[in-house]
Structures are given as C-alpha cells and as structure tokens.
N, C-alpha and C positions, 0 to 999 in steps of 0.2 A: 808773274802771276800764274802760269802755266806747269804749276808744280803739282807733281801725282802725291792725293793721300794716303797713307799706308792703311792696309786691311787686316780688322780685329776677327780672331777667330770665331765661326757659327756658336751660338747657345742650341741649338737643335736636335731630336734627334735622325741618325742618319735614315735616308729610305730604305735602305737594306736592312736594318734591323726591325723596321715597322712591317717591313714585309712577310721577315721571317714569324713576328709577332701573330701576325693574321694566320700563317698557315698554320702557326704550333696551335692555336685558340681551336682551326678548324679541325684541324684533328681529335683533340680532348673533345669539342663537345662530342664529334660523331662515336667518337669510345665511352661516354658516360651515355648515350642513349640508348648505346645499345644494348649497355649494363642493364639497364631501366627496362626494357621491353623485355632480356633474359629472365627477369625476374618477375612471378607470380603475383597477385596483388593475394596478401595474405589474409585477408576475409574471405573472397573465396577459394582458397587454399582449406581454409576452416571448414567451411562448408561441404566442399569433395572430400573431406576427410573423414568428417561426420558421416554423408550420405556414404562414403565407403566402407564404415564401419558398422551401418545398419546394415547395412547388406552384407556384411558376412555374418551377422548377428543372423540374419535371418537366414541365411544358406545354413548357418550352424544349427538352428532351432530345427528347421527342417530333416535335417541330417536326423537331429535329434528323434524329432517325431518318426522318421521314417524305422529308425533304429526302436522306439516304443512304442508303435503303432498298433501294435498286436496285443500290448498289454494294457493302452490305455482302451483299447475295444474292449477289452475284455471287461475292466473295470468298471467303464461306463455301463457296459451290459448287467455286469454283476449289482451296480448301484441300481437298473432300471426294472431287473428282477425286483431287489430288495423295496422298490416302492411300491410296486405292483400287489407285494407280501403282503406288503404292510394294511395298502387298504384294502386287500379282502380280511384280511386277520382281525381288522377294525371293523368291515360289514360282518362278520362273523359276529362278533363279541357283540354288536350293538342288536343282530337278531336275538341271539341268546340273551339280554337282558330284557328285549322286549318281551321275549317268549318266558321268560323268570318272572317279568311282574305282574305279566297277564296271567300265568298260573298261580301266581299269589293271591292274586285278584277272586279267582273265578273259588279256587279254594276256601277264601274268605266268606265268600257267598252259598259259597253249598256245605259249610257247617254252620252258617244262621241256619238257613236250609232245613238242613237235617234236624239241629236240634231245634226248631221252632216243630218241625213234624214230631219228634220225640216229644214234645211236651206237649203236643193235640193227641198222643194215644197213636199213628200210625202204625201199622202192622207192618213194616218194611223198616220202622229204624224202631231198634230198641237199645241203642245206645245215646248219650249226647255224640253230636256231630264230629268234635274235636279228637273224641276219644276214635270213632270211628275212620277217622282222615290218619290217625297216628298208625292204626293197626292194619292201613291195607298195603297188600302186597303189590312192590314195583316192580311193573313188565315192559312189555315191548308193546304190544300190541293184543286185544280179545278180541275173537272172532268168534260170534254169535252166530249159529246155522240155528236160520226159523224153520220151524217144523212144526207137526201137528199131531194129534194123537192117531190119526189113520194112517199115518207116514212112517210108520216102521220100518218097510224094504227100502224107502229109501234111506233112510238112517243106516241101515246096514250097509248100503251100495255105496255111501260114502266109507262105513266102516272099513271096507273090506279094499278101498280104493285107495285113497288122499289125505283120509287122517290116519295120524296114529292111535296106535291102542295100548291100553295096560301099562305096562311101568315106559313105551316109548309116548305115551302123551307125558309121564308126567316127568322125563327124561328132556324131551322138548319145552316146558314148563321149565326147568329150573338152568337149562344150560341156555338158551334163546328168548326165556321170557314172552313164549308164546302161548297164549291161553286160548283152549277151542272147548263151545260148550254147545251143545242143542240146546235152544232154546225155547220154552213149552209154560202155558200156564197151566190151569185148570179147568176143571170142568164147570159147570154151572151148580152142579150137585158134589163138591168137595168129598172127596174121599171114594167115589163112585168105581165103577169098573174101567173107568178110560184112566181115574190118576192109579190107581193099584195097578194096572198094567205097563205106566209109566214109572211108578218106582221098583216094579220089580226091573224091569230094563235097566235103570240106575242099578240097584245094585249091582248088576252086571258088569258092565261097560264105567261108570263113574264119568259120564259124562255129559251130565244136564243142568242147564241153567235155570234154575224154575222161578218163573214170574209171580207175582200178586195180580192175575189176572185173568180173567175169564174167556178161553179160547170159543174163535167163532172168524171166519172169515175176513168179515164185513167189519171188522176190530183190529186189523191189521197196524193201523197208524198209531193207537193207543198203543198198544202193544209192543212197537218197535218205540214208541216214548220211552215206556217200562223197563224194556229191555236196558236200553242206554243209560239212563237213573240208576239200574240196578249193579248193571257193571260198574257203573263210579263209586255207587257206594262199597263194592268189593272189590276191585284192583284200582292200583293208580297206573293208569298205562299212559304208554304217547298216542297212542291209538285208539280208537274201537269201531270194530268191523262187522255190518249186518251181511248175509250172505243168506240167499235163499238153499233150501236143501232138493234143487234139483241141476246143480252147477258146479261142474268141477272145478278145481281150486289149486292149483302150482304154488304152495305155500312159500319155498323160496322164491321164485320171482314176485310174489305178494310182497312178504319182507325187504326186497332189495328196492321193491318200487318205495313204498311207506319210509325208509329210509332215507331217500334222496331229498324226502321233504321234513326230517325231523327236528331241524331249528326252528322251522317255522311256529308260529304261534297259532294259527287259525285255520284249516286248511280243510277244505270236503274234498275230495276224490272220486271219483267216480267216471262213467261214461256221461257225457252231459247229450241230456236233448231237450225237442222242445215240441213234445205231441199235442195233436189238437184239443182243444176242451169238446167234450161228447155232451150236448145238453139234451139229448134223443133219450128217452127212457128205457128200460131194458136191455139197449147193448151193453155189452162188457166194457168197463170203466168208465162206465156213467158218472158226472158229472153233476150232484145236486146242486152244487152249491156252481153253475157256472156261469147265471149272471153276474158273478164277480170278477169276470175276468173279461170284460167288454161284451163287443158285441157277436153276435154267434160268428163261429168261425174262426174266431181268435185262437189264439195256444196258449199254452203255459210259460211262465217264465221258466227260463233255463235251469235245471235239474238232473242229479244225478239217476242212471233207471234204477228199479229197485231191484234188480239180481243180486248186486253186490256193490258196496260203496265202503269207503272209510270216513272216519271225522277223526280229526286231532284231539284230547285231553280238551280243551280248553270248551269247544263245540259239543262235546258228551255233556261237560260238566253245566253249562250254561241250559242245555234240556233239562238237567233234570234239578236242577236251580228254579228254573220256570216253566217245569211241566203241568203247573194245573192253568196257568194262564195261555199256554199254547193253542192255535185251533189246532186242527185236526179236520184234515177234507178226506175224500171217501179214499184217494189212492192214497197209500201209505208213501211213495217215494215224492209226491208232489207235497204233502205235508210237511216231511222234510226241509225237501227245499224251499216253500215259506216261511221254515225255521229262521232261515239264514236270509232271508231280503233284511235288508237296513243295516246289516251288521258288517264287520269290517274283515270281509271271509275271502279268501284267497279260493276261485274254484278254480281245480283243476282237470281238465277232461285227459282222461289215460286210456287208451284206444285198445291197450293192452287187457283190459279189467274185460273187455265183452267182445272175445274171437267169435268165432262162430267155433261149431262142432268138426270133428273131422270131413272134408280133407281140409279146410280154411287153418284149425289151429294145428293137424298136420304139416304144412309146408311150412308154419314159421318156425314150428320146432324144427325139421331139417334143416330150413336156414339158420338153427343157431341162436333161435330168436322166440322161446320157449312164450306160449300166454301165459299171466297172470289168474286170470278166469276165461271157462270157456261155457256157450250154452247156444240153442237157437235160437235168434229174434222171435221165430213162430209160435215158437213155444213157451214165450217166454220162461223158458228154460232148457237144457236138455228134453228134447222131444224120446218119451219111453226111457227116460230117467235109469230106472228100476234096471232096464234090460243094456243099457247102451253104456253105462256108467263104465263098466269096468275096458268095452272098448273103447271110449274115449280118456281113458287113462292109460291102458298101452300105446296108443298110437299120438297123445299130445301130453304126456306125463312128459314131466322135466326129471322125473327118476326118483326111486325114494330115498338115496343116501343125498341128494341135491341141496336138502333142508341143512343135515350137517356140516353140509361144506361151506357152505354160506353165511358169509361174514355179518353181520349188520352193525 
C-alpha cells in the first residue's frame, strides 16, 4: 500500500509572470497620467483663446485710435461746431419770422389806420393806407433832431459839426439808408413869420421834417407822437430815432449800435432810469398828473431819458396805429415809456447813448471806444450848445469819413 502517486502538471499561472503583469500595468497607468495632466482641458483652452484674442482686438483698436486720434478730434470738433451752427442758424430764422410777422402784423394795422384817417378827412393822410405803405421808401434807420423855431444856431452848430449837408446828406440817404431831418411844427398862426423863416431855411439846407402840429414847450409828448406817425407814414425803416438838438451824435457808432439789435422785433433803446415823480408845483418837470404813480416819493417806471433814444419799426408803427388813444404825461420821455408797459418790448439800457461831454466822452474815444451820444446830465444837454458844439466834436468826434466806413 505504500506506493507514491504520480504528479499531474499545475493549470496555473506562474508568479513570475503575474509579477511581471503588475509592474507592466504600473507603468502604463503612471504614462497615461501623465498624458492626461500634459494635456489642457479644452474649454478652457477655448476661453484663453477667446480672452486672447480680445485683447489684442483691443491693443489693435487702440493702436488704431492712437494712429486717428487727431482726426477723429478733429471730426468730433467739426460735428460739435456744426450743431452749435445749426441752432443759432435756427434762433436766427425763428427771430426773423417772428420779427416778419409782427411786421406784417403792425402793417396791417396802420393801413386800417391810415385809410380809416383818409376817409375822416385827416390832413396828414391823403392817400388810402395801402397805397401809402407801397410807395414808402426802405431805410436803415430816421433820425428826427427836435428843434424849435428859436433854435436856429443850434441847427447850424449841428450843421457845421455831425450832420452832413447837400448832396453828403443825400449821399448818405441812398448808399446807408440813413435819414436825418429837424424836426419842427408850426406856429399857432400858420404861415406867420416863425414858418416863413423856417421854410426859407428849408429851402436852403433841405432838411426838415415838418409836423401837423402846433409848436409850444409844454407839447413836447404830443409832438414826439407826431413825429413817429409821421416818419412811418414816410419811410419804412428798422428804426426811428428822436434826438434832442443840443446833443452830439457819432452817427456810426449810432448805426453799429442799432445794428446789433436788427432781427429783433420789438426793442426801445435807450439810457434807462427811473427819476423821481415831482408833485411840488413850479419846479422843473412837474408832475401833474403824479398821484398816479403811488404815494409821494415814488419814481417812474423805468424809461429811456429823452436826449436821444431809438424804437424798432414795429414800436413807431403801433404809436402811430394808436396815437389818439395814447395818454400823454407832461415829460415827453416818461409818456414814452408808458407807451411800452404791457407790451412785449425788449428794453435795452446802452450806456454808450449818454457820455457825458468832454474829458468823459474824451478818454473813451482815446481808448478806442468812441460814444454814440454825448451831452451834460446838468444840462440836460450840451451845456452852451451853440458855443461848445464844435469842441465837442473835435475832441469826441469818431471822425467824418467814420460814417463811410462802417458796415451795417
């Protein structure tokens, strides 16, 4: 029983080859991991590529700008000019239409006007209205010097100074559209020795504006109504100018001023103030009518003085539209200016309009800076008119070729 039994070969496999199994595995994985980690994860591969590409999008653009920096300045500046253009070119146009239809307007009314006066018999229109508004002549601006029949040397002292004479008034007339006329009614006794002395002077000189009205002091306001009536129904100007005859006058800087305001549609001019109301009897610029104006002590509403002012076409023409329904207070320049309360009037104070007399309107013409009008406050005028006239026209004269050079 003691017999060995024979041994069948292992089914197995050997340890050495399981061994070697293990280290080849260990290997491969450690070389596919490292694959894996060499390798980007390809989204954000996407991402830094994009973000890469903005950013030189943008270094380029920059480049870019830097390279037209100067011309898109330019550009931008050239488009911020051109809007700037545009809306004043627009407040431009829309002044001028305003100022187009109010002069249509005020026109309208002052040939009912006229030809309603024409058909009552008036002595001042003897045409209808329409026909009248077709035949008058377009200017720049009249300038009405009040004067009086005693007032001769001053007439001359203007003659001989600031206005011109003979073929240079009507030289100035037709190349500047400036019309200057003394302004003068009549006597109380028509045709007497004060008007025969006034038209032989007209025939002389050819230069008076003669009113439908009875000269007298204390008629001033009336007067200067008439005046303005009378200039619209004979010039169609932008303008019209009262101007007392003891007051020199720089006709181009008058012009250049009046200018600056010619789109406008409405506009007074003048030196503005606002003097006391005098309810004291007998001093100078008495006040009858000055319980109207509160309680004593009070002032006037603001107004231009009456040395010299301007009004716009539209403001002449509405006076003398409704000249008989105006009042009329004792000072002629404060009547005026309750012409204009309620109304929709542009005033303007021009500081230039009332220098004083030499040395004041002296050193602005040295500086360059010539008045418009020059006169005393004291004197409510030129103090000694007659005799000072000609040296306050050499020493604050703007010059007499000044007029022609001057653009308007």
């Amino acid at each position: 029983m003691g017999l060995n039994r024979p041994q069948k070969p292992g089914n197995g496999v050997s340890t050495r080859w399981v061994s070697f199994f293990c280290i080849a595995s260990f290997f491969l994985g450690v070389l596919v991991v490292n694959r894996f980690w060499a390798i980007s994860d390809p989204v954000k591969m996407n991402e830094e590529a994009i973000s890469v590409q903005k950013h030189q999008r943008k270094e380029v653009h920059h480049i870019v700008n830097c390279d037209k920096a100067s011309l898109e300045c330019k550009d931008a500046s050239v488009q911020a000019g051109d809007i700037l253009s545009q809306v004043s070119q627009t407040h431009d146009v829309i002044m001028t239409l305003d100022k187009t239809i109010s002069s249509l307007e005020m026109q309208l009314a002052a040939a009912r006007a006229a030809k309603a006066d024409s058909e009552e018999g008036s002595p001042m229109v003897t045409k209808s209205g329409i026909e009248s508004l077709k035949e008058r002549q377009k200017v720049f601006f009249v300038m009405g010097i009040i004067t009086a029949f005693s007032s001769r040397k001053r007439r001359n002292s203007i003659r001989e100074t600031w206005m011109p004479q003979g073929e240079e008034l009507k030289r100035l007339e037709k190349e500047k559209g400036i019309i200057m006329r003394f302004v003068i009614g009549h006597s109380a006794t028509p045709g007497g020795v004060l008007d025969r002395a006034i038209d032989a002077e007209e025939e002389q000189h050819k230069d008076f504006l003669h009113l439908n009205h009875i000269e007298g002091y204390h008629e001033l306001s009336s007067k200067t109504q008439i005046y303005f009536s009378t200039a619209v129904a004979k010039w169609d100007a932008d303008f019209y100018i009262k101007v007392d005859d003891d007051v020199h006058v720089n006709l181009g800087m008058v012009g250049s001023t009046l200018a600056r305001h010619r789109s406008k549609p409405r506009v007074y001019i003048g030196c503005m103030k606002s003097g006391p109301v005098l309810a004291q009897k007998g001093v100078k610029y008495h006040e009858p009518e000055y319980w109207k104006f509160g309680e004593e002590g009070n002032k006037y509403f603001r107004h231009a003085t009456g040395q010299i002012y301007a009004i716009s076409k539209d403001l002449a023409t509405y006076i003398s539209v409704n000249r008989h329904i105006l009042h009329r207070y004792a000072n002629e320049d404060v009547s005026l200016g309750s012409w204009f309360i309620g109304l929709d009037v542009e005033h303007i104070d021009d500081r230039s309009l009332c220098c004083g007399s030499p040395p004041d309107c002296e050193w602005k013409t040295q500086a360059g800076n010539p008045c418009a009008a020059s006169f005393d406050w004291s004197c409510s005028g030129i103090c000694k008119s007659v005799e000072r006239m000609e040296e306050v026209h050499q020493r604050c004269g703007e010059g007499d070729e000044a007029i022609w050079h001057t653009s308007f």
